[in-house]
C-alpha positions as MATLAB code, in Angstrom:
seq = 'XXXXXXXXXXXXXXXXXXXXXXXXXXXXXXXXXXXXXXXXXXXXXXXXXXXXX';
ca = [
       4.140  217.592   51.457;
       3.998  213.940   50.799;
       4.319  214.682   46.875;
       7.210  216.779   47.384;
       9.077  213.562   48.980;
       7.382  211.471   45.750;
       8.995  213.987   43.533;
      12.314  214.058   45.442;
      12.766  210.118   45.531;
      11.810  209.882   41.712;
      14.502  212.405   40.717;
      16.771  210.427   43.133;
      15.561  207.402   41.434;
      16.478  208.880   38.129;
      19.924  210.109   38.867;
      20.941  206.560   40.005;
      19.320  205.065   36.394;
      21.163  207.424   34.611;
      23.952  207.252   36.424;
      24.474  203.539   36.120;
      23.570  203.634   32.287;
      26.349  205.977   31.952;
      28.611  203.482   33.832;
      27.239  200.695   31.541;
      28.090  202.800   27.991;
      31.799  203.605   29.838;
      32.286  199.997   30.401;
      30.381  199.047   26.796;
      33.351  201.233   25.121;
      36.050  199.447   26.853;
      34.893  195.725   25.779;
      34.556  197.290   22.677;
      38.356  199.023   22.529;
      39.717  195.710   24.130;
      38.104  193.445   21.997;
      39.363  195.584   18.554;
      42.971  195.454   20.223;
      42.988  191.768   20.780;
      41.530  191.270   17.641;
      44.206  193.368   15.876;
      46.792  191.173   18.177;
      45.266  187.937   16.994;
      45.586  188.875   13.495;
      49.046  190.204   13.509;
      50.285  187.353   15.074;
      48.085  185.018   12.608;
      50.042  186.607    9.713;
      53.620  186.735   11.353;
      52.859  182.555   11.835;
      51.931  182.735    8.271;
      48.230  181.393    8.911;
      45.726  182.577    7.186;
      42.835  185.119    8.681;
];
């Protein structure tokens, strides 16, 4: 019986570890998608000053 509960917490444990790396890659992506879009910002505005990249 008392493995059963071992066995149930460590798959509970699991779940929660894979569940928060998958909310860590989501929020990876978007830092990576915002930083490409205010990079692209930073250069267009760059060139419409004239400055060079």
């Amino acid at each position: 019986m008392a493995e059963e509960k071992t066995l149930t917490l460590t798959n509970l444990q699991k779940g929660l570890i894979i569940k928060h790396l998958n909310d860590m890659n989501v929020k990876l992506i978007f830092i990576t998608e915002e930083t490409s879009y205010l990079t692209a910002n930073i250069k267009a505005v760059k060139m419409i000053l004239g400055e060079k990249i």
